[in-house]
N, C-alpha and C positions, 0 to 999 in steps of 0.2 A: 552669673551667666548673662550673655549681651543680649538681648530681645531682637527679634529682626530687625533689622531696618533703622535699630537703635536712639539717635536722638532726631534724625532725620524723620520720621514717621511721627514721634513725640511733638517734635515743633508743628510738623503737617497738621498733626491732629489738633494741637491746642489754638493755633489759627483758622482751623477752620469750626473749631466750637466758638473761639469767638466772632467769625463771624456769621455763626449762627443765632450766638443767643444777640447779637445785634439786631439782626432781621425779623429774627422770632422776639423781641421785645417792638420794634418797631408795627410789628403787623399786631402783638396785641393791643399796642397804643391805635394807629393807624384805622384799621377796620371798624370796631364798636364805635370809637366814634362817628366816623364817616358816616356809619347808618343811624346810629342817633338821631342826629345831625339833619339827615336828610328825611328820617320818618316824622319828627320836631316841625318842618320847612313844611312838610305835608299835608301834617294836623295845623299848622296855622294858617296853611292858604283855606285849606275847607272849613276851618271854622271864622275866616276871614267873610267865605262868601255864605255859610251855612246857617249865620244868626240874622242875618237880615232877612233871607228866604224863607225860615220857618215862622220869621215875624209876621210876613205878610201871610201864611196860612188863613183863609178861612175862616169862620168857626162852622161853616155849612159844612157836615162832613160826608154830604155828596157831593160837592167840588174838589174835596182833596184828591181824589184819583187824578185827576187831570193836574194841579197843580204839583201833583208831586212827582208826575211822571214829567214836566215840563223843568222844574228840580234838578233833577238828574240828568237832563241833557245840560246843563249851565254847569251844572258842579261835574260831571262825566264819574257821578259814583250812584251807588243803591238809594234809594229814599226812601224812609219806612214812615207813615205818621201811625202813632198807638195815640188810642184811647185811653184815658187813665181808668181801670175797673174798682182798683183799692191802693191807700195812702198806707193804712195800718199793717197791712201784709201786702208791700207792692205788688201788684197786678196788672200786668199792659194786655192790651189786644191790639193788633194790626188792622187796622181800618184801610189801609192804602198803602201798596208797594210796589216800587215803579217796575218791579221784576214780573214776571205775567205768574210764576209758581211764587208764592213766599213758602217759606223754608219752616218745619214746625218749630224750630229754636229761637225762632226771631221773636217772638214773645218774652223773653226771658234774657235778652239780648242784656250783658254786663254795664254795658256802655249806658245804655237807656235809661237801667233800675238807678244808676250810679244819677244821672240827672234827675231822674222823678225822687231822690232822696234828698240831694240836695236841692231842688229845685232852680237850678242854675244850669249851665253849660257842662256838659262830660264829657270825654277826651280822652282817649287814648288809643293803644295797639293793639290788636284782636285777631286772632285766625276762625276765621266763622266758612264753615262748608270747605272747606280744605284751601283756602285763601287768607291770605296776610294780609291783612285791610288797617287803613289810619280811619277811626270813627269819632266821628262828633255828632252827640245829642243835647237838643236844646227844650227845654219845657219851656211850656207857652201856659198861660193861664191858672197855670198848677192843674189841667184835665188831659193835656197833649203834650203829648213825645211826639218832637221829629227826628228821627236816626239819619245820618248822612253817613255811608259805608265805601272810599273809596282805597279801589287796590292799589299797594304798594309794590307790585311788582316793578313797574319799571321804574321807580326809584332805587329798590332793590337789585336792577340787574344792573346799575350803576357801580353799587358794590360789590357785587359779583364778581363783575368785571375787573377791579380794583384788586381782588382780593386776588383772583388768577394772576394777573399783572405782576402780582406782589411774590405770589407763591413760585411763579416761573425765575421772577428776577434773583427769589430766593436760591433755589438750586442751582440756578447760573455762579449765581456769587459763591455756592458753596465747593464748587469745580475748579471754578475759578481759581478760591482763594487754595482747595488742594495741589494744583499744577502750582500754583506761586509759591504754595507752602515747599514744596519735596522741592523746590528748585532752588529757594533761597535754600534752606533748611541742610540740601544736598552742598551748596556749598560752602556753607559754617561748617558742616561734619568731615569735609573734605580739607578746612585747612584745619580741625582738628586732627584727624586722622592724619596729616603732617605731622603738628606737635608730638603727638603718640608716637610715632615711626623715631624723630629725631630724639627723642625721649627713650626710648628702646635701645636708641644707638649710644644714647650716652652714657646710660646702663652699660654698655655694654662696652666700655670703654673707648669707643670710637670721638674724640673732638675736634675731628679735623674738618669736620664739612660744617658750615655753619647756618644757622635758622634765619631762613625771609620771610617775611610776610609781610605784604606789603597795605594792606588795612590800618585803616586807619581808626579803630575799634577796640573792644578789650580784647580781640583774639589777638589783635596787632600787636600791643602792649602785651600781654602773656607772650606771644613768641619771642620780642626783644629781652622780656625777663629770663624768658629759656636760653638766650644766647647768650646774656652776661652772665648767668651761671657755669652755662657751658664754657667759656672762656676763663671764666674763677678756676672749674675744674679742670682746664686744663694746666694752668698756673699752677695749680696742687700738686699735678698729679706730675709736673715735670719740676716742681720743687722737690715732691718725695722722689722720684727717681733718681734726683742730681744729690740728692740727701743720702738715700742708700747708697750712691756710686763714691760717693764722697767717705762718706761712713767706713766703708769697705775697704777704698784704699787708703785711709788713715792707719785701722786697723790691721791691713795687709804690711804696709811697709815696716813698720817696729816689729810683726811678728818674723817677715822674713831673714830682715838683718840678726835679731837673735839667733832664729834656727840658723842663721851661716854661721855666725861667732860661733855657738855650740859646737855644731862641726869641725869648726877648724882647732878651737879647744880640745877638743876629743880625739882628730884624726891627725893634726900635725904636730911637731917636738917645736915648741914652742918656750922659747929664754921667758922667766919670770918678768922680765919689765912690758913684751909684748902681751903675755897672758893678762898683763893685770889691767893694761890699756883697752883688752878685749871686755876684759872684765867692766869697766867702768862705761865703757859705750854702751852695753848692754843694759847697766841701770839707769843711765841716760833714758835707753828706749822703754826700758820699764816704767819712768818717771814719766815720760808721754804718754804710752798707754795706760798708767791711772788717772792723766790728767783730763785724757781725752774720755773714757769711763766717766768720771767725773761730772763734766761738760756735759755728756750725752745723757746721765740720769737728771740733772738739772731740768735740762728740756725737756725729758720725758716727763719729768715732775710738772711743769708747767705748763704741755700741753694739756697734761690729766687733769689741771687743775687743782695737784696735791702740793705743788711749794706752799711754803709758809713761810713769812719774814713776821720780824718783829719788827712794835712799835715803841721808841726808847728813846732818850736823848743819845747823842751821838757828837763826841768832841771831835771836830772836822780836823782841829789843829793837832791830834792826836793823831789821824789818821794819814795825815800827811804826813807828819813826823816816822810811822812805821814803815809807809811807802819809801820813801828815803833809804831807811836802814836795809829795808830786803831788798831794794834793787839798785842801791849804789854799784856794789859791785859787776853787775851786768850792766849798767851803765859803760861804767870802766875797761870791760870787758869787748865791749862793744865799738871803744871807741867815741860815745855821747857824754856832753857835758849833762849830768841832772842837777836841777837846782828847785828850791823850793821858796815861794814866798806865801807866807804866813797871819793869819789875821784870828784873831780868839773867834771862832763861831761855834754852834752848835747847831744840831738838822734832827730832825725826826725819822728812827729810820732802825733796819738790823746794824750794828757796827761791825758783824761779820760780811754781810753782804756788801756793805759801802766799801768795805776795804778790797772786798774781790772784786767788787768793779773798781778801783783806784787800779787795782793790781792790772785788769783787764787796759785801759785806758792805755797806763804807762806804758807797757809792756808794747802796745800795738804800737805808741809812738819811738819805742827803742828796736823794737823790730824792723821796720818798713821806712825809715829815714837814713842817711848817709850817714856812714862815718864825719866825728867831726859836729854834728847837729846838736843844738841846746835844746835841752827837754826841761820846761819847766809846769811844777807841781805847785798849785796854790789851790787856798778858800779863802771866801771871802761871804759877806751878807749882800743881798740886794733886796732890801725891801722885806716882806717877808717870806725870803725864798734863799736857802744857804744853795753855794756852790761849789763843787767841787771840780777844778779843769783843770787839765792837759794840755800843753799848749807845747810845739816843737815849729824852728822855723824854717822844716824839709822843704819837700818840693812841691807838697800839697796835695791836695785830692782833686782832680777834673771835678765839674760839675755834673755831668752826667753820672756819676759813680758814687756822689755824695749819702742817697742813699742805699743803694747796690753795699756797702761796707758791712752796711747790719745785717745783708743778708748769711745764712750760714754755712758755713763751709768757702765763704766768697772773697778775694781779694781782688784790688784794682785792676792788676793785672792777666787777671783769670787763670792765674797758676794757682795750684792749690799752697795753704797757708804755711810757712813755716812753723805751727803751733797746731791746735786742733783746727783752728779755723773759724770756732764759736763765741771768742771771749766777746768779741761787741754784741753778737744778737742775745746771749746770756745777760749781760750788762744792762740791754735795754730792757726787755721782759722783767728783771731784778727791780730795775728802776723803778715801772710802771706800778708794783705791789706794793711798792713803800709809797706810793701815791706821788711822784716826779718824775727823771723823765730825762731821757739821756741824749745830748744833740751835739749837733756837728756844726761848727762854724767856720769858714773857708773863704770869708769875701775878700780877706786880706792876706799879704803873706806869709802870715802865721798861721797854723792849724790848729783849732782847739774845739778837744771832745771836753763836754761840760755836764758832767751830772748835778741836774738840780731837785731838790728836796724841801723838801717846807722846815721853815726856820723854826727855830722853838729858841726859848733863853736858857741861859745857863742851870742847872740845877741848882748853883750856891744863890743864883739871883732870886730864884724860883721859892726858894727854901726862906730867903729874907724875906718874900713878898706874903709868906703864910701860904704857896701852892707847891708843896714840895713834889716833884718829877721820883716815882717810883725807881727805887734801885733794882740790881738785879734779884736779888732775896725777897724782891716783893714783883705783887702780881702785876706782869704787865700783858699789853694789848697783843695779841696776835692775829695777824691780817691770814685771812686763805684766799686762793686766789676766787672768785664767784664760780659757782658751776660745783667746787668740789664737794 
C-alpha cells in the first residue's frame, strides 16, 4: 500500500532531518564552546587584575573594609577578604565584604577553601545567591583569603543571544529546507509518476507514444532505458504478429488447396490421369506442411532453449558431396547450373544439422535466382575455421536487405517465401549452437551465404597422432542451447 504523499514526503523528511541534525550538531559544537570561551576571557581578566590587588592588602585588618570596597569598584565584582580560623579542618571568616549584607554561605565559599588548600590562586564557575559568577581567590600569607566574585551575566547574554540567533536560524532553515524539500521532491515524483503511467501503458500493450525526459540524471537515463525497451517491445511484438500472420498463411494455403482437391475428388467424374495429378499436388502440399511443421518445431525448440546439436567431427567434403546428389535434380528442374568445388576438410559440428543448413543455403540460392544461374557448393579451410559456401552469380541482394534475409518468414521482395520462409533464420540460430556462424557476403557480383565452423583435423589424422576423435558408438559432446 502507497503511504500518502509517497516519496515526496520521504525526500521532504529526509532533508529536512538532515538539515536538522546539521544545525543541531552545529549548535552543540557552537554554543558550549562560545560560553566556555567567554567564561575562560572572564576568569582571566579578574585574576589578571585580582592578584596584584589582593597583594597589596594590608595586614591591618581594620583597613581592609576600605580596601576592599575600593577592590570592587576597579574589578566591578564582590570582594570578600577571610581570615584564615583553621588549616587542619579549613575554616574562613569574612572580615570585610564590599556588599553592605554578606551572605551566611560566604564562609564556606568552594572557590576560597579551594585556594586556602592549595595555598595558590583558585578559579573558577560558581552560582552563589541565585547568580552565575567567574570567581577568583588568592591567599596572601597563608592567614587570608581574598575572594573576587564577578557576574557573568553579560558575558552570558552574549550567548543567549547567540543561542536565539541560532535556534531562530534553526527553524527557518528547517521550513525552509521543507518547501525546498516537497518542491524538488514533488518534482522527482512527478517525472516518476510519468515513468509509471508510460510503464502501465506498455503493460498494457500500448508502444506507440514514446518516453521524454529531458534530465539530465538517473531519472533521465532510466526513462531513455524505458524507451529502448519500449521500442525492443515494439519490435517484438510486431515480429510476433507478422510471425503469427505469416504462420497462418503458410498454414492456411496448403490446407485450402487440399480441401479443394478433396472436393473436386469427391464431387467431380474425374479420368484416372487427372485424379492422380490431383493426387500428387496434394502430397506436394502435404510435403510443405510437414516441412513447414518441421521448421516451426525447430524454432520453437530454440526459442525454448531445448535444441540440441552435437559436437563431432564432420566431413565437409562428404557433405557437399550429398548436397549434390539430393539437389541435382532441382537444380535441373529449375533450370540452374549446380556445381561443386571440393577440398578434404573436416568442422566440428552435428552432420545432420550442417547438412540442413547446406540444404537450407542451396535451396535459397535455387529458389530466388533466374533461370540459367550457376549455383556453386564448395568447402574449404581458412585458418582454423572450415567453411561451408554457397555462392550463385544472380542478381544479388540490395544492401539494405542484407540482413532483413534471416529475418523469418521474410524475402527481399516482401512477398511471402516460396518455401516455409524459415530456412536462413533456422540455419543461422543452428549455426550459432555448433559455435559458428552463418553470413552473407555481397560486395561483389557473386552472392555467397557462408557457414563457418571451427576446423578440427581428420579423425585418421587424429588417430595417428595418439588423440583419436570419438566415433558415433562412443560418447560424444552435446551442446544445449544455455537457459535450457
Amino acid at each position: 500500500m502507497r503511504l500518502p504523499g509517497g516519496i515526496r514526503i520521504r525526500i521532504a523528511l529526509v532533508l529536512v532531518g538532515i538539515v536538522a541534525l546539521a544545525l543541531g550538531t552545529a549548535y552543540l559544537i557552537v554554543v558550549p564552546s562560545l560560553e566556555r570561551r567567554l567564561v575562560d576571557a572572564r576568569l582571566d581578566q579578574l585574576e589578571h587584575l585580582a592578584v596584584p590587588l589582593a597583594s597589596a592588602l594590608p595586614e591591618d585588618t581594620l583597613l581592609w573594609q576600605d580596601r576592599v570596597d575600593a577592590y570592587a569598584d576597579v574589578t566591578n565584582s564582590r570582594v570578600v577578604a577571610f581570615d584564615v580560623l583553621s588549616r587542619s579542618k579549613p575554616a574562613l571568616q569574612a572580615v570585610a565584604d564590599s556588599r553592605p549584607r554578606s551572605t551566611p554561605g560566604i564562609a564556606t565559599n568552594p572557590i576560597a577553601l579551594e585556594a586556602l588548600a592549595s595555598g595558590a590562586v583558585g578559579r573558577g564557575r560558581e552560582v552563589a545567591d541565585g547568580e552565575d559568577n567567574a570567581s577568583v581567590a588568592v591567599s596572601l600569607r597563608g592567614d587570608t583569603i581574598v575572594l573576587f566574585q564577578a557576574p557573568l551575566a553579560d558575558s552570558l547574554a552574549t550567548v543567549r543571544l547567540v543561542e536565539q540567533r541560532l535556534l531562530l536560524a534553526t527553524a527557518f532553515a528547517l521550513i525552509l529546507a521543507l518547501v525546498l524539500g516537497l518542491t524538488a521532491a514533488g518534482m522527482f515524483a512527478n517525472r516518476l509518476l510519468r515513468l509509471e503511467t508510460a510503464a502501465e501503458r506498455i503493460a498494457d500493450g500500448d508502444f506507440g507514444a514514446p518516453i521524454v525526459d529531458r534530465g539530465n540524471d538517473e531519472i533521465g537515463e532510466l526513462a531513455g532505458a524505458f524507451d529502448r525497451m519500449r521500442v525492443q517491445l515494439a519490435e517484438l511484438d510486431n515480429a510476433r504478429k507478422a510471425f503469427v500472420a505469416n504462420a497462418s498463411h503458410e498454414l492456411r494455403t496448403p490446407l485450402f488447396s487440399i480441401g479443394g482437391f478433396l472436393e473436386l475428388l469427391v464431387d467431380e467424374e474425374l479420368d484416372e490421369e487427372t485424379r492422380r495429378g490431383f493426387i500428387e499436388t496434394m502430397q506436394g502440399q502435404v510435403q510443405r506442411l510437414a516441412k513447414l511443421s518441421t521448421d516451426l518445431l525447430d524454432l520453437s525448440r530454440v526459442d525454448a532453449g531445448q535444441m540440441r546439436v552435437l559436437r563431432e567431427p564432420v566431413d565437409l567434403a562428404e557433405v557437399v558431396e550429398l548436397l549434390e546428389s539430393e539437389l541435382e535434380h532441382v537444380a535441373a528442374g529449375t533450370g540452374h547450373v549446380l556445381e561443386t568445388e571440393i577440398e578434404p576438410v573436416w568442422c566440428s559440428g552435428d552432420e545432420g544439422r550442417v547438412l540442413q543448413i547446406g540444404r537450407a543455403l542451396t535451396t535459397n540460392a535455387l529458389v530466388h535466382t533466374p533461370v540459367g544461374t550457376h549455383v556453386v557448393i564448395r568447402c574449404r579451410r581458412q585458418g582454423e575455421r572450415a567453411h561451408l559456401s554457397v555462392e550463385d552469380d544472380g542478381p544479388g541482394i540490395p544492401t539494405q536487405y542484407r540482413e532483413a534475409v534471416f529475418g523469418r518468414f521474410y524475402r527481399v521482395d516482401g512477398s511471402m517465401a516460396s518455401g516455409s520462409g524459415l530456412g536462413l533464420s533456422i540455419a543461422r540460430e543452428l549455426a550459432k549452437l555448433m559455435g559458428g556462424a552463418v553470413r552473407l557476403v555481397a560486395d561483389r557480383d557473386p552472392t555467397v551465404f557462408t557457414l563457418d565452423l571451427p576446423w578440427v583435423a581428420s579423425p585418421e589424422r587424429s588417430t595417428d597422432a595418439g588423440e583419436p576423435f570419438p566415433r558415433e558408438n562412443e560418447t560424444r559432446e552435446t551442446e544445449r542451447v544455455p537457459g535450457s
